[in-house]
OpenMM code with the backbone's topology and positions (N, CA, C; nanometers):
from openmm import Vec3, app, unit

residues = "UNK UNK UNK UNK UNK UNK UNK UNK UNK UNK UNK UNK UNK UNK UNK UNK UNK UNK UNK UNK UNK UNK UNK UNK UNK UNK UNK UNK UNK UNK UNK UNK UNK UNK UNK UNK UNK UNK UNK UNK UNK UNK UNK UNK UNK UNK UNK UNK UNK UNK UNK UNK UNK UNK UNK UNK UNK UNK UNK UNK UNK UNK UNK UNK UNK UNK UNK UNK UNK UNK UNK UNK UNK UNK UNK UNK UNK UNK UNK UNK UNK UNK UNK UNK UNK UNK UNK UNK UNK UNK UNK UNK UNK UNK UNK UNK UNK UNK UNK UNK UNK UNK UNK UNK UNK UNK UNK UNK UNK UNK UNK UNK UNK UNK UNK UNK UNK UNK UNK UNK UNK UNK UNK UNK UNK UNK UNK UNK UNK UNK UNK UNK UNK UNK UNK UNK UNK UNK UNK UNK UNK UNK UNK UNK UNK UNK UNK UNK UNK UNK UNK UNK".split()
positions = [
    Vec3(-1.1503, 4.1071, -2.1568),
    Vec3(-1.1516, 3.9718, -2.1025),
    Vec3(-1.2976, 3.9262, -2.0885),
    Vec3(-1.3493, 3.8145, -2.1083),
    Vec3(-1.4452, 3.7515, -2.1331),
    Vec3(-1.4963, 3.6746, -1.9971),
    Vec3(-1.6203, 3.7367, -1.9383),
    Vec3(-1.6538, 3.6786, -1.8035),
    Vec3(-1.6881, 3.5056, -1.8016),
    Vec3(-1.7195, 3.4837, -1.9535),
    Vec3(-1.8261, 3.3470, -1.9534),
    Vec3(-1.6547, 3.2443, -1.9651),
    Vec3(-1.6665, 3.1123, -1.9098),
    Vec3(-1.5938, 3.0066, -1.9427),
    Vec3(-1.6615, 2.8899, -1.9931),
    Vec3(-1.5667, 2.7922, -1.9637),
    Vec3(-1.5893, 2.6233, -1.9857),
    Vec3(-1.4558, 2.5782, -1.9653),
    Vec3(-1.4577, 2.5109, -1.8740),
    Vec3(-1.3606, 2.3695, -1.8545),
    Vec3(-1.3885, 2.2736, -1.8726),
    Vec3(-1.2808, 2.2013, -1.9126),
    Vec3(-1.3342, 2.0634, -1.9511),
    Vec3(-1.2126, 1.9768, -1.9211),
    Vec3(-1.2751, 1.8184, -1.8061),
    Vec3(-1.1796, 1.7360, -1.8208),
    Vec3(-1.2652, 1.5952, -1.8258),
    Vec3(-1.1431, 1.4980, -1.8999),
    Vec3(-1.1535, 1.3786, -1.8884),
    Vec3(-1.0866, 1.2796, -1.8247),
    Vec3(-1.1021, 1.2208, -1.7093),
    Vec3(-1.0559, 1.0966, -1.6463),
    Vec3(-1.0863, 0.9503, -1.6726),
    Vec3(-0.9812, 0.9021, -1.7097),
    Vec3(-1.0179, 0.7231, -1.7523),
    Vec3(-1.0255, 0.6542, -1.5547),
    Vec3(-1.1445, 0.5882, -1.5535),
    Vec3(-1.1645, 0.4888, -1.4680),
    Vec3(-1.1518, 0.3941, -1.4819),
    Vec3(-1.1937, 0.2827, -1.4031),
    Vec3(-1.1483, 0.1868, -1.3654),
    Vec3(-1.2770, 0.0941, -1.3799),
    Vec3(-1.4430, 0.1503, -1.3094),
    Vec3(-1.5508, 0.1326, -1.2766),
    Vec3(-1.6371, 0.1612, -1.4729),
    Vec3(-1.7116, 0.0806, -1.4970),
    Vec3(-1.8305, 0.1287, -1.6375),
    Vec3(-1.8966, 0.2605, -1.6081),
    Vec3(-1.8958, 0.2598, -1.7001),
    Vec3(-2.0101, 0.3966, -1.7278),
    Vec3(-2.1164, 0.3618, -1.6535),
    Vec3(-2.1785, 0.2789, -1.6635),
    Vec3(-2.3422, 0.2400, -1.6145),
    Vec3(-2.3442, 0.2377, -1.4554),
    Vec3(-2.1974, 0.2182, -1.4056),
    Vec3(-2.1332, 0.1997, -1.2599),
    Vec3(-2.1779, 0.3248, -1.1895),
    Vec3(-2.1054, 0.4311, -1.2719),
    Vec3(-2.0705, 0.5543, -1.2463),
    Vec3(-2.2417, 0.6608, -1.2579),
    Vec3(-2.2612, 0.6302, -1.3932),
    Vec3(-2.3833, 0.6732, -1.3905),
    Vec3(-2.5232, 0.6577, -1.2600),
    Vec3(-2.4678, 0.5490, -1.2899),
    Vec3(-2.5981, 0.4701, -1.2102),
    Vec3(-2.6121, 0.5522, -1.0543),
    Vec3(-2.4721, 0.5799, -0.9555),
    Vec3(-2.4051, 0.6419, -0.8831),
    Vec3(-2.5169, 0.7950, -0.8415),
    Vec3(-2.4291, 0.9172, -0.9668),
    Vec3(-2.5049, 1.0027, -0.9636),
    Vec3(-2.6453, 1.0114, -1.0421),
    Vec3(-2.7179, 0.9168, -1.0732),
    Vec3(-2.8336, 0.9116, -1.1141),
    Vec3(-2.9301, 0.8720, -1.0112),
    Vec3(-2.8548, 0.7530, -0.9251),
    Vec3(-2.9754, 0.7289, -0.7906),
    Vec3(-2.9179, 0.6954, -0.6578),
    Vec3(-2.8031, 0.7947, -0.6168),
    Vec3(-2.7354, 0.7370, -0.5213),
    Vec3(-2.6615, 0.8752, -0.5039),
    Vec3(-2.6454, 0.9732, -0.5096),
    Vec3(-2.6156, 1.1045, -0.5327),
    Vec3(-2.5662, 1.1205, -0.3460),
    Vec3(-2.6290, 1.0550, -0.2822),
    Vec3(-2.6457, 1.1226, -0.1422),
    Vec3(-2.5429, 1.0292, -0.0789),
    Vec3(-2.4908, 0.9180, -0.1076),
    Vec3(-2.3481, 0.8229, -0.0446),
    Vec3(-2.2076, 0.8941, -0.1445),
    Vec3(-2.2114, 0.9746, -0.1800),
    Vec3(-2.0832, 1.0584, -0.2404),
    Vec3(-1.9945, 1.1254, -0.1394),
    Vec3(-2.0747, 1.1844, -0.0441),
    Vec3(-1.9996, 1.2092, 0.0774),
    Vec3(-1.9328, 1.0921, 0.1716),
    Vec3(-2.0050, 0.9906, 0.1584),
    Vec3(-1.8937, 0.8649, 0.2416),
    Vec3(-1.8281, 0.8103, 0.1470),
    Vec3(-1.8205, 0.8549, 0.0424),
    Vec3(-1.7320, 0.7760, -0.1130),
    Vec3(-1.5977, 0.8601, -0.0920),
    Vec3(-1.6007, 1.0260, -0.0572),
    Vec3(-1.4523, 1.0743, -0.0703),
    Vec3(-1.4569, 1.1760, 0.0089),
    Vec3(-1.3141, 1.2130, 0.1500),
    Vec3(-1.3070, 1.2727, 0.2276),
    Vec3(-1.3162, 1.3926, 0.1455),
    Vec3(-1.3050, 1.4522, 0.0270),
    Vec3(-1.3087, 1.5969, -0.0304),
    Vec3(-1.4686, 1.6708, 0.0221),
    Vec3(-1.5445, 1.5728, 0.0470),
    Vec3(-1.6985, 1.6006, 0.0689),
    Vec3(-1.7187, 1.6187, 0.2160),
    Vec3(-1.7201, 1.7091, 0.2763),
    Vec3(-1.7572, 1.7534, 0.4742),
    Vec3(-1.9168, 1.7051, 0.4563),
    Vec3(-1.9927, 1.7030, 0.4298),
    Vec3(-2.1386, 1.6795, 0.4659),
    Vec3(-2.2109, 1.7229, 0.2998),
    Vec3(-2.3495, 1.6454, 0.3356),
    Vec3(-2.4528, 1.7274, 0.2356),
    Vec3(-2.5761, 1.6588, 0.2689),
    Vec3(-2.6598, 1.7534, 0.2727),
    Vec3(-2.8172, 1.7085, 0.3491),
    Vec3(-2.8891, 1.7553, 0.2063),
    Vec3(-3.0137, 1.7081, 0.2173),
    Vec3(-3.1610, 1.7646, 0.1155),
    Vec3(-3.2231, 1.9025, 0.1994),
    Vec3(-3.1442, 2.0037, 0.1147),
    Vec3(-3.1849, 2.0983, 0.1792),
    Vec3(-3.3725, 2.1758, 0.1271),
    Vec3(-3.3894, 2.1038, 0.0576),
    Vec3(-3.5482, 2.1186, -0.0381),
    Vec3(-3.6371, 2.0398, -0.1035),
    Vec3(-3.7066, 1.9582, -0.0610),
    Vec3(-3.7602, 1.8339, -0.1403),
    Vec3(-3.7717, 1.7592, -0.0812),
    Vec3(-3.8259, 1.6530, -0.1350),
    Vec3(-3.8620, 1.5100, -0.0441),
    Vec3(-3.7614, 1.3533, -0.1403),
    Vec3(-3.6963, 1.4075, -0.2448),
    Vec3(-3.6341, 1.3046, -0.3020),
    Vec3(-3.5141, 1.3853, -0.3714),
    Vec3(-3.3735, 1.3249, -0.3692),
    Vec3(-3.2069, 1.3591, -0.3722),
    Vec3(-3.2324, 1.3492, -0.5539),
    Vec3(-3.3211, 1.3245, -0.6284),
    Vec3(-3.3080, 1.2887, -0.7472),
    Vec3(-3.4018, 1.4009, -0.8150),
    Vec3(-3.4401, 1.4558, -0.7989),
    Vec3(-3.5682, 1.4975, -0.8534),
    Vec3(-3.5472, 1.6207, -0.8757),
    Vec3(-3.5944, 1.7032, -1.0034),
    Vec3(-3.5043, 1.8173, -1.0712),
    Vec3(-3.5041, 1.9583, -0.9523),
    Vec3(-3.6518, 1.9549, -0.8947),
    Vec3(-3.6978, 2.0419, -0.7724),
    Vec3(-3.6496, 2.0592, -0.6603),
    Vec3(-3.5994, 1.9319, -0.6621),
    Vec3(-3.4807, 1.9307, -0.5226),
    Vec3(-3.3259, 2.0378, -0.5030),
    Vec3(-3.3544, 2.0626, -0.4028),
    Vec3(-3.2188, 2.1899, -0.3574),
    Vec3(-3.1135, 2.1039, -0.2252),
    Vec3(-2.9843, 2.0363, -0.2728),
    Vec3(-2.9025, 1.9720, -0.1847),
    Vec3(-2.8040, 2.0906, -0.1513),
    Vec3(-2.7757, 2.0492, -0.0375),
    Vec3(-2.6678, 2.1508, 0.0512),
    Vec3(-2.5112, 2.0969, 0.0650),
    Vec3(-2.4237, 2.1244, 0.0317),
    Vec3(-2.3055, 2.0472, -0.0017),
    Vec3(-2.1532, 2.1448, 0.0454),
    Vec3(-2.1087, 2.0647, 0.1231),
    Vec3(-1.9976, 2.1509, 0.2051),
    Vec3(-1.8537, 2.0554, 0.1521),
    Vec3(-1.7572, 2.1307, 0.1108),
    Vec3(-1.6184, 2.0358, 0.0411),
    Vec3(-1.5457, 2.1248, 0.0397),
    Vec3(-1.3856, 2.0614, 0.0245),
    Vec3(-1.2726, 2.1833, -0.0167),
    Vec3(-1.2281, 2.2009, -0.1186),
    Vec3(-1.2662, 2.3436, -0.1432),
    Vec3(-1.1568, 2.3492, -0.2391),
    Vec3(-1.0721, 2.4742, -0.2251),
    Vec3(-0.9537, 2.4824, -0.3026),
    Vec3(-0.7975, 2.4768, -0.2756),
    Vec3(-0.7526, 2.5206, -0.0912),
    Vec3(-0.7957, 2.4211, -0.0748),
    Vec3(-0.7907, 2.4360, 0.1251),
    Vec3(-0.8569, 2.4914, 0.1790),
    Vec3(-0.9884, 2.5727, 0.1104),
    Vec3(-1.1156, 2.6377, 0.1915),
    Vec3(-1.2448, 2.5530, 0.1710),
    Vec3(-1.3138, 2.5575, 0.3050),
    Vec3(-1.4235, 2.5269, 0.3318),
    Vec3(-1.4929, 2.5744, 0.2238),
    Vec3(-1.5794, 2.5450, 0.1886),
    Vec3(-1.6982, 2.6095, 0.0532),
    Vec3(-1.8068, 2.5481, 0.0907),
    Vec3(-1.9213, 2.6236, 0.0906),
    Vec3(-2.0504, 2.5862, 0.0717),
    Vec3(-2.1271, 2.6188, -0.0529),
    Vec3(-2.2192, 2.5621, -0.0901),
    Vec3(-2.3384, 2.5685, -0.1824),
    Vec3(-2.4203, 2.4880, -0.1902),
    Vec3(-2.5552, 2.5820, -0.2861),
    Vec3(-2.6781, 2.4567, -0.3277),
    Vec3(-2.6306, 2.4312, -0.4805),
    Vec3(-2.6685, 2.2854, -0.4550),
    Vec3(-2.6811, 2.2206, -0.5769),
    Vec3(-2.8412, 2.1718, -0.6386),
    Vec3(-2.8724, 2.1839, -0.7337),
    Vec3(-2.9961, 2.0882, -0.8263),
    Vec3(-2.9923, 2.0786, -0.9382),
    Vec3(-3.0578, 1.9681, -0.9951),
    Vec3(-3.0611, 1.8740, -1.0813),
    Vec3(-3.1388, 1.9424, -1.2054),
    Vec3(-3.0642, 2.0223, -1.3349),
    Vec3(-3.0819, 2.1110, -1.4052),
    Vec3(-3.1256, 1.9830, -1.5313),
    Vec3(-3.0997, 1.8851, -1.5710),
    Vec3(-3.1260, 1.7947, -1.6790),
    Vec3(-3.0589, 1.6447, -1.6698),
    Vec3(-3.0997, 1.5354, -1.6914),
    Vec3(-3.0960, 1.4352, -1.6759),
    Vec3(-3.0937, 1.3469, -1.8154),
    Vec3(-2.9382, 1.3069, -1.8799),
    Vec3(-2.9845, 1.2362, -2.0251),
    Vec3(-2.9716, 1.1097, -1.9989),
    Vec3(-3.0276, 0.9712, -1.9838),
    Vec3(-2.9722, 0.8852, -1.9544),
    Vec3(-2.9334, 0.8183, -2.1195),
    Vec3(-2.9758, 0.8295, -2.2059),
    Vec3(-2.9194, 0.7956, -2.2828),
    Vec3(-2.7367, 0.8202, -2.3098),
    Vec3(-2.6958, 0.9154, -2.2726),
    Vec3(-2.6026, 1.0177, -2.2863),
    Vec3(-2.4787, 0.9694, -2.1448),
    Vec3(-2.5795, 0.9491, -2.0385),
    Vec3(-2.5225, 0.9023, -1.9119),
    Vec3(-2.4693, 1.0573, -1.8758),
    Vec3(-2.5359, 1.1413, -1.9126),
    Vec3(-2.4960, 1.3097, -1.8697),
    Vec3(-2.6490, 1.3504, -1.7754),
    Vec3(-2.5742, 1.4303, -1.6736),
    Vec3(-2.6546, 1.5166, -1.5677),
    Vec3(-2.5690, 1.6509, -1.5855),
    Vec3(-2.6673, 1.7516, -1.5375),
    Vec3(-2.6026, 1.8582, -1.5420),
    Vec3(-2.6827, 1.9152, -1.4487),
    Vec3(-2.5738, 1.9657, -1.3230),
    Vec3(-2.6368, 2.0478, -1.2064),
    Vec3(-2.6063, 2.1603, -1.1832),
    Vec3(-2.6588, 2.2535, -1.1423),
    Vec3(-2.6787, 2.3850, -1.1477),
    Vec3(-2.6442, 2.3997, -0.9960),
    Vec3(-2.5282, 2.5031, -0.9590),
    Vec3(-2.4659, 2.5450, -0.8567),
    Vec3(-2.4745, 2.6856, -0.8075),
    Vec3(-2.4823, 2.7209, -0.6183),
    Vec3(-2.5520, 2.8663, -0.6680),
    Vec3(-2.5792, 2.8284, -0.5194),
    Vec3(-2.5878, 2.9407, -0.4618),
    Vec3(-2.5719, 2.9865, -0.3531),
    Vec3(-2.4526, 3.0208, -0.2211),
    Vec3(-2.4661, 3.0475, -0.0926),
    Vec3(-2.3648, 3.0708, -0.0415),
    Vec3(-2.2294, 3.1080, -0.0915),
    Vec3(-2.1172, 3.0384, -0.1133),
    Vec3(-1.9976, 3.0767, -0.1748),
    Vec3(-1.9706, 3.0617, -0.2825),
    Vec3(-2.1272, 3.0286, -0.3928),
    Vec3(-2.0990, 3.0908, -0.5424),
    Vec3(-2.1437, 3.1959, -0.5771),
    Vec3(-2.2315, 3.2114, -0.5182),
    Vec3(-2.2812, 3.3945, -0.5674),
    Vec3(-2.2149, 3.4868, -0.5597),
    Vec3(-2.0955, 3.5265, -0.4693),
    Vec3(-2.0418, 3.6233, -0.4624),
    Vec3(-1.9646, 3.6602, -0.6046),
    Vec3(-1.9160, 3.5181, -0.6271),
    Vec3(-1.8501, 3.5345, -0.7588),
    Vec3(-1.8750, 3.5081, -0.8881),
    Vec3(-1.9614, 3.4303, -0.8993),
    Vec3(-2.0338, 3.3949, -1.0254),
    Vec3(-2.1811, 3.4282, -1.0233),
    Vec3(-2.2102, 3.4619, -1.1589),
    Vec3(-2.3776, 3.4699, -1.2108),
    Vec3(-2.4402, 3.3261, -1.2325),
    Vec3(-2.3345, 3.2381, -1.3442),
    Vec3(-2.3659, 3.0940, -1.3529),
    Vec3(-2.2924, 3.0185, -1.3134),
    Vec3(-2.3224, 2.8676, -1.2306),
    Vec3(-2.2258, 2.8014, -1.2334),
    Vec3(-2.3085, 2.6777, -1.2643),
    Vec3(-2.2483, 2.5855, -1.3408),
    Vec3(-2.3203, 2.4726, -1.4236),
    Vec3(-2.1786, 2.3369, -1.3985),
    Vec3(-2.2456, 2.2582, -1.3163),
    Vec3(-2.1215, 2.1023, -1.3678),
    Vec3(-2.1702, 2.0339, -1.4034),
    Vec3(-2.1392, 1.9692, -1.5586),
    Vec3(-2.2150, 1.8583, -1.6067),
    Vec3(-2.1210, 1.7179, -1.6045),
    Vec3(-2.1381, 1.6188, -1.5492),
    Vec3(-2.0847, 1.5125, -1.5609),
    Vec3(-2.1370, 1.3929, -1.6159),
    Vec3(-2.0295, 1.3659, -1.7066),
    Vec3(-2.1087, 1.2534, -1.8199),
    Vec3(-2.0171, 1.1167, -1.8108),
    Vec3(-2.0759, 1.0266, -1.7954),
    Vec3(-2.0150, 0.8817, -1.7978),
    Vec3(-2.0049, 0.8237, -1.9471),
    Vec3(-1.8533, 0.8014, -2.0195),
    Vec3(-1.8557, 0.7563, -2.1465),
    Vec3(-1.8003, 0.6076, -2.1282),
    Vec3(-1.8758, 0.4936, -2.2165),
    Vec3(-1.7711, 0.3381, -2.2190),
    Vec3(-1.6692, 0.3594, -2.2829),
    Vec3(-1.5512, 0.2632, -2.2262),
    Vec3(-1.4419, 0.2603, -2.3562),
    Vec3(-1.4702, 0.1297, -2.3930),
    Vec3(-1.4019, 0.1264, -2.4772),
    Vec3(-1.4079, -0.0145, -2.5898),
    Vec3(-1.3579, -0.1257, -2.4888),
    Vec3(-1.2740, -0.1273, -2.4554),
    Vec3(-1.2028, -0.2522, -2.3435),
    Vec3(-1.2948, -0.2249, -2.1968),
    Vec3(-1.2052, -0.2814, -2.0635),
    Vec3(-1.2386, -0.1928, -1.9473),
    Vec3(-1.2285, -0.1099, -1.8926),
    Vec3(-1.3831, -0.0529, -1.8447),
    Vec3(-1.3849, 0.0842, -1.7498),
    Vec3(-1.4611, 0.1933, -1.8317),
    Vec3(-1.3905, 0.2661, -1.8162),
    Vec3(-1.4667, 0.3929, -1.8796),
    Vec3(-1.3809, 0.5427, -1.8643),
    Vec3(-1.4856, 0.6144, -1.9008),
    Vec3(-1.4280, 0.7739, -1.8939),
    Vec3(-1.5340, 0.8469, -1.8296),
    Vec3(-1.4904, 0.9116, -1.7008),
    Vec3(-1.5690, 1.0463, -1.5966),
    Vec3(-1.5248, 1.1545, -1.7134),
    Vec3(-1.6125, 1.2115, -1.7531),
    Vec3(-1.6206, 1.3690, -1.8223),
    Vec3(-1.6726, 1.4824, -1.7510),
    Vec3(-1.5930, 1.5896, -1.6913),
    Vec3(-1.6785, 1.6806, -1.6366),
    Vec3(-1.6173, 1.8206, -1.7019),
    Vec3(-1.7543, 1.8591, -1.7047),
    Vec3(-1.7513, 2.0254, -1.7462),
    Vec3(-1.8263, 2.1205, -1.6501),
    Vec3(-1.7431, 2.2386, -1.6497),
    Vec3(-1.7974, 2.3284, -1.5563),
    Vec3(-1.8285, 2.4927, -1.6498),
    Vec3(-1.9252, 2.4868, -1.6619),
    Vec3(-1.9476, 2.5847, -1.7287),
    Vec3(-1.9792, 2.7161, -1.6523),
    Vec3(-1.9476, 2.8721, -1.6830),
    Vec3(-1.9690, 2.9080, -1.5420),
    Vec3(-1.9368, 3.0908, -1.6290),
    Vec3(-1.9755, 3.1906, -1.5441),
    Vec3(-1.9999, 3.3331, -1.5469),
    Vec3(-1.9681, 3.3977, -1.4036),
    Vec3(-1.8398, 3.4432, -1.4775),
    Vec3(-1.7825, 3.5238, -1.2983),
    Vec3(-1.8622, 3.6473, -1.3741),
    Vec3(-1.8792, 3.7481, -1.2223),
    Vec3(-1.9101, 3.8665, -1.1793),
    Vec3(-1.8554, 3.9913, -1.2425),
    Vec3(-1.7250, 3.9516, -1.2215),
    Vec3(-1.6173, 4.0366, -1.2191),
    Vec3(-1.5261, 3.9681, -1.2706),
    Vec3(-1.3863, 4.0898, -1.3814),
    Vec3(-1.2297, 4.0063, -1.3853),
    Vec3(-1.1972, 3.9564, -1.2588),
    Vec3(-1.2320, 4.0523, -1.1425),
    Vec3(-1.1191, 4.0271, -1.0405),
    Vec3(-1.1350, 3.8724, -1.0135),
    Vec3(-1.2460, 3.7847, -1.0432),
    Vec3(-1.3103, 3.6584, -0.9777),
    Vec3(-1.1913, 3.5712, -1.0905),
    Vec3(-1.1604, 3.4916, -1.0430),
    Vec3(-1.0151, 3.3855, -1.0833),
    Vec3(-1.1437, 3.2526, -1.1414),
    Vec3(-1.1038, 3.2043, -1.2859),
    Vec3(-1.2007, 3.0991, -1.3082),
    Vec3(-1.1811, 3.0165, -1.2033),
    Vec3(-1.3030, 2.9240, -1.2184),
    Vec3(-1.2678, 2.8010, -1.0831),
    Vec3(-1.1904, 2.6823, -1.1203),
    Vec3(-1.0736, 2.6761, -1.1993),
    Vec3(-0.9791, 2.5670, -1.1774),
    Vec3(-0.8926, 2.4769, -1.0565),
    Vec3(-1.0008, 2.5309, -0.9376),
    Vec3(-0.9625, 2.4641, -0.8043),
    Vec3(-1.0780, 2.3488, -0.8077),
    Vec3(-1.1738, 2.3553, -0.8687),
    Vec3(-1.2427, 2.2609, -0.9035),
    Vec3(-1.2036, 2.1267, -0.9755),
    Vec3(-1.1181, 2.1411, -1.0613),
    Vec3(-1.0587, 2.0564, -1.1603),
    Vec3(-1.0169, 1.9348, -1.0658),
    Vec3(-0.9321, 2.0328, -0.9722),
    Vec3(-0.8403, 1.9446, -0.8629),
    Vec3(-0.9518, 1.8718, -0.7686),
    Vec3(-1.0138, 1.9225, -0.7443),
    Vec3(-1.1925, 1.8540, -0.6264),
    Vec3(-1.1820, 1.7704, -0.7803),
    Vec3(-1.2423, 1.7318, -0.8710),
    Vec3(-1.3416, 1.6912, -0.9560),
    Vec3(-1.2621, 1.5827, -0.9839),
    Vec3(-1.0807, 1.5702, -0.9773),
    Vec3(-1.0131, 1.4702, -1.0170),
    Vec3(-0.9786, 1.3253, -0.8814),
    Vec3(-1.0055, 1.4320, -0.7488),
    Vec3(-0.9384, 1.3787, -0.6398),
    Vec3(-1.0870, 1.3073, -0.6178),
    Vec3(-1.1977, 1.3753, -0.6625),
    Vec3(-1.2949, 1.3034, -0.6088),
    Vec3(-1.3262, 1.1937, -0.6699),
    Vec3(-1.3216, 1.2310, -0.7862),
    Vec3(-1.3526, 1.1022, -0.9360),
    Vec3(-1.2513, 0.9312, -0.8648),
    Vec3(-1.1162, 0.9945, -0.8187),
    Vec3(-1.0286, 0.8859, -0.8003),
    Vec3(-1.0809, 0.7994, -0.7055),
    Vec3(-1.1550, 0.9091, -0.5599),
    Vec3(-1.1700, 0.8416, -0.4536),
    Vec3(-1.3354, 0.7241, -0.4491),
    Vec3(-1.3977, 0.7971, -0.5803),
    Vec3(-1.5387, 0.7288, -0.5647),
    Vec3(-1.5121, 0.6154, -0.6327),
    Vec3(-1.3775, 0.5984, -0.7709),
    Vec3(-1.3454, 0.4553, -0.8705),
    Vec3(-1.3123, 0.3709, -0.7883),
    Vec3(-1.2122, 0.3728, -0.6810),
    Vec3(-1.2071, 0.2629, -0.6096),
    Vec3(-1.3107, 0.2166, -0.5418),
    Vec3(-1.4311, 0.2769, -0.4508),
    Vec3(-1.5496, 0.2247, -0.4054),
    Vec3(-1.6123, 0.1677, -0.5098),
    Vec3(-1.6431, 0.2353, -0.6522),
    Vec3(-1.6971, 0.1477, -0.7315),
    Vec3(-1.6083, 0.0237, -0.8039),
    Vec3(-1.5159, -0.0072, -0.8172),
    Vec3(-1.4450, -0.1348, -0.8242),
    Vec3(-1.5085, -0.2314, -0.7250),
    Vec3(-1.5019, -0.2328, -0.5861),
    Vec3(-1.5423, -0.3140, -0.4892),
    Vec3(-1.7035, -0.3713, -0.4594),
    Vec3(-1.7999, -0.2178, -0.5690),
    Vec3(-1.9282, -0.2821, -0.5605),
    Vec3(-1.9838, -0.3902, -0.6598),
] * unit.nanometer
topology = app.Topology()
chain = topology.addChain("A")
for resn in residues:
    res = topology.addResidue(resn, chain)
    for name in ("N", "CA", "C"):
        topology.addAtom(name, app.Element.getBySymbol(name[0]), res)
């Protein structure tokens, strides 16, 4: 059995790409008042929420447990409307070597768009279960931030 993965999903929104992008490109830190899945997240390293050096602290559930970790800002395409952040500490280390979520904002031809996220990632061990409890965070959250962005 093969420690390394990749998941991959796509959600059609409601909100543009440039909406969405724009979001986690300079606004990263109102995601927690965008969807109850998010308990808190402070700048746990740095002086700016954007900046690749920066280390954010981020507390959410997933499949009904509390979870903590650091997050930072591993690459930035804006052409692409893709970020990819690098996950890692507290309650990912035990089980993973890598954990990588890249989320990319695509237009569709009519209105709205498409949230793309991939989680790329290296458990420890078989015994470690891929993280497809994420899928469920990544869909519930995507839903809860499209309606705030409709209204902005």
């Amino acid at each position: 059995m093969t420690l390394f993965g990749k998941i991959i999903t796509e959600i059609g929104v409601h909100a543009t790409a440039e909406k969405w992008f724009n979001l986690f490109a300079t606004q990263l830190h109102q995601v927690q008042n965008l969807t109850d899945r998010v308990h808190g997240t402070r700048l746990h390293q740095g002086e700016d929420w954007h900046h690749n050096d920066s280390i954010k602290h981020w507390t959410y559930v997933i499949d009904g447990k509390v979870t903590r970790c650091h997050e930072s800002i591993e690459s930035v395409d804006e052409e692409k409307k893709r970020i990819t952040y690098k996950i890692f500490g507290e309650d990912i280390e035990p089980s993973f070597k890598v954990f990588k979520v890249i989320f990319e904002a695509i237009d569709k031809e009519n209105d709205g768009g498409i949230v793309k996220w991939t989680i790329e990632y290296e458990r420890l061990g078989e015994e470690v279960d891929p993280p497809f409890g994420y899928l469920e965070y990544l869909h519930k959250c995507t839903r809860d931030i499209d309606v705030h962005l409709l209204k902005a």
